[in-house]
N, C-alpha and C positions, 0 to 999 in steps of 0.2 A: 600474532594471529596467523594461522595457516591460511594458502588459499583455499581448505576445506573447511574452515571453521564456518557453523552455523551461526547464525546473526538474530538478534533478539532485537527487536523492533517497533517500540511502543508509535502510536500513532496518535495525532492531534488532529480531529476536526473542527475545522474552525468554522461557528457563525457569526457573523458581525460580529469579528472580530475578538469572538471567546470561545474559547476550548467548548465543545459539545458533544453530549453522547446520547443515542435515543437505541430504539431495538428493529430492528428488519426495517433500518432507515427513516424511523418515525417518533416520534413521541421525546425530541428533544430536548437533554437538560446542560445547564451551564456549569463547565466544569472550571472555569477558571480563566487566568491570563496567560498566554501561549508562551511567550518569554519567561514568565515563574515556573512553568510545567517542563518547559523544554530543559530549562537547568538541572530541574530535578529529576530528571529522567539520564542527561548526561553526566551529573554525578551520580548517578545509582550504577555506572555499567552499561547501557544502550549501549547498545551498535553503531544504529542508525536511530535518525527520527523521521518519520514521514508528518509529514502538512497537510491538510486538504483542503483547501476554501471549497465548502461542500454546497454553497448555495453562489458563489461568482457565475457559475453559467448559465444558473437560472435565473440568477439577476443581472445579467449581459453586464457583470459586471469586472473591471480589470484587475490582473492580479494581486493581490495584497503586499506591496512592496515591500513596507515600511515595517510590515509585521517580521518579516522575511530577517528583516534588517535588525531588529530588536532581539531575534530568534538566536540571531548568527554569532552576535556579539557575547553571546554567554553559553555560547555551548563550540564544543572541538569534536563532534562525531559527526560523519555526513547530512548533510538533509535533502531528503526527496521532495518538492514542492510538487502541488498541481491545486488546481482548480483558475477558470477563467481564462487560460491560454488560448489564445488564437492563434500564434502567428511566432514567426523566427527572433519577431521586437522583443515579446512578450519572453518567451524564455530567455533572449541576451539581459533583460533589463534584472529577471528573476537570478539567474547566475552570477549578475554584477552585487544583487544585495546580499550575497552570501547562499546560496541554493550551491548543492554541488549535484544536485539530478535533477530532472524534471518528469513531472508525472503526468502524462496525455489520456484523455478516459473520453470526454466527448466530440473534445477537437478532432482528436485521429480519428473517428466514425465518420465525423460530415467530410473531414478531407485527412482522407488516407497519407497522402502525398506529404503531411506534415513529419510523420514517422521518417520518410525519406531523407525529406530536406533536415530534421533536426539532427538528426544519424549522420548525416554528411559536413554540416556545418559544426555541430559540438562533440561529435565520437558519438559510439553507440552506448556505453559506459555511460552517458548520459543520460540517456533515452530511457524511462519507464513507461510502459505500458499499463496502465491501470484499468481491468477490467472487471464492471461489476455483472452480476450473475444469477437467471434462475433457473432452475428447476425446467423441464417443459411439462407443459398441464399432461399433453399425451404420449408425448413419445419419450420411452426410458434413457438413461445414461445420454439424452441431450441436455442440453443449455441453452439459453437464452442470454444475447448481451446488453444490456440497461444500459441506459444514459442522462442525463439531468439530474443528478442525483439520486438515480435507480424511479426515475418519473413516468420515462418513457423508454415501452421496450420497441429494439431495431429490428426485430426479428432476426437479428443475425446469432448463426449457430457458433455456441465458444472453440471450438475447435477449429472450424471454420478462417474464426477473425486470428486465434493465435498465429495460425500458420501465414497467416497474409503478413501481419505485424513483426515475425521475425523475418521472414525476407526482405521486409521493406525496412531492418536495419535495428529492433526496438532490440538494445541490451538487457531487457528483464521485462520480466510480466508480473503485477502485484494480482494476483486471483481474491476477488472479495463475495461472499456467498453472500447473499441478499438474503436465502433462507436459514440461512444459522446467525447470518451479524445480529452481535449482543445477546444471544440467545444462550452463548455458552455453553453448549451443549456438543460442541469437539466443530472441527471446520470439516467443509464438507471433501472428503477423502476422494472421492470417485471421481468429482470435477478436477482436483488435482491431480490425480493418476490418470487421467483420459490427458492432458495437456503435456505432461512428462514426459508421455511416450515420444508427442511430434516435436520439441524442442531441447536444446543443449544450455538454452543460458539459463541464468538464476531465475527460478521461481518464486515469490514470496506468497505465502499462505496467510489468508488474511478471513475474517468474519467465524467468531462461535468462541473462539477460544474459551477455557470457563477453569480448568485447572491445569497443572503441572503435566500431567498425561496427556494432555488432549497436544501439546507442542512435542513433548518427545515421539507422541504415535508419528509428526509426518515428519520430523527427525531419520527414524530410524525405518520407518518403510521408504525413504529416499526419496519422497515426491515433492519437498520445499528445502530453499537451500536458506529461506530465514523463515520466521516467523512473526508477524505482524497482529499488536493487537491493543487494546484501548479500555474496557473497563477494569480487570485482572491486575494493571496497572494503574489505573486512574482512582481506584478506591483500597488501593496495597492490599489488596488478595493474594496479591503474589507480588512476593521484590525479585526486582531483576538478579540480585546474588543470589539467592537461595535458591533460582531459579536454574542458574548456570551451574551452580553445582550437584544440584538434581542431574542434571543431563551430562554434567562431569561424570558421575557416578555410574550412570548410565552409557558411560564408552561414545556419547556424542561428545563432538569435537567443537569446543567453545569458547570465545576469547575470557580469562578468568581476570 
């Protein structure tokens, strides 16, 4: 795998403690057990796998350890974990079950300074930045950044908080469109190309995905250095091979 090989990236959200998938963050359905999904997803070819206890913050609740633990033992591709992190504990205790990243979305809003201190204390290679995202009612080509599960918006502008998050150390930014996730209808391109311009590390392109196309468009316009996504895989609409050799084909660069 080159250091330019683009990264395919199914993702599992997890509620109590089961794989879930709903549409513009709502209407979720149980897809399963996270350690039988994550195997399948590591022997298909992934990349990576991204985690997200997508309701631990709204239920003040701590990170899913054990899941983490179960996850790690059957799969050998990295794993990005987030949901329910507070604290420097919380991520050591997540990296001790097998996590080799960690993903900050609500934590780093209420206290910035976590981006610092994790960047400082685990490398920045560790550090993801997870930001969810909308639309602005009025004003064009802005964003909005979500928190709680995309529950409550911060009014902070996405460009804004990107630039703050990589100074303060974050190794990558997961971009997720609130207005395209599950919708399938391609990820939102402009939010990704407004973010590209002000930052040098990995991007990952995350919410809408729906076909083969819609991953090679931010492939080959250069605005995501992976691709992240959950129902395309989660119901084989698309296999991860047939997948990489689409974009083989296509002159993107892929681990085969």
């Amino acid at each position: 795998m080159t250091p330019f090989a683009k990264r395919i990236i199914p993702c599992l959200d997890i509620h109590n403690e089961k794989v879930v998938k709903g549409i513009n963050f709502v209407g979720l359905k149980d897809m399963g057990d996270p350690a039988a999904m994550a195997k399948k997803y590591n022997d298909a070819g992934a990349d990576e796998l991204v985690l997200l206890d997508i309701s631990a913050t709204h239920q003040n609740r701590n990170p899913m350890i054990n899941t983490i633990k179960s996850v790690a033992k059957v799969t050998f591709i990295p794993l990005t974990v987030g949901g329910g992190i507070k604290n420097l504990q919380d991520i050591y205790y997540l990296l001790e079950a097998g996590a080799d990243k960690i993903s900050l979305n609500s934590a780093a809003i209420r206290n910035p300074k976590l981006i610092t201190e994790s960047a400082t204390r685990f490398g920045t290679q560790c550090v993801v930045i997870a930001i969810d995202v909308k639309k602005h009612l009025t004003l064009p080509d802005k964003w909005e950044v979500y928190i709680q599960g995309g529950r409550e918006n911060t009014g902070k502008d996405l460009c804004e908080w990107v630039k703050e998050c990589y100074e303060r150390g974050a190794g990558e930014i997961l971009l997720t469109s609130m207005d395209t996730d599950g919708t399938k209808t391609g990820y939102d391109l402009k939010a990704l190309e407004s973010i590209r311009k002000l930052v040098n590390i990995p991007i990952i392109a995350s919410g809408g995905a729906g076909k083969k196309e819609h991953i090679l468009e931010v492939f080959r316009n250069n605005i995501a250095d992976g691709a992240l996504a959950a129902s395309i895989f989660h119901f084989d609409e698309i296999k991860i091979d047939e997948l990489k050799n689409y974009l083989n084909q296509n002159k993107i660069s892929v681990r085969i």
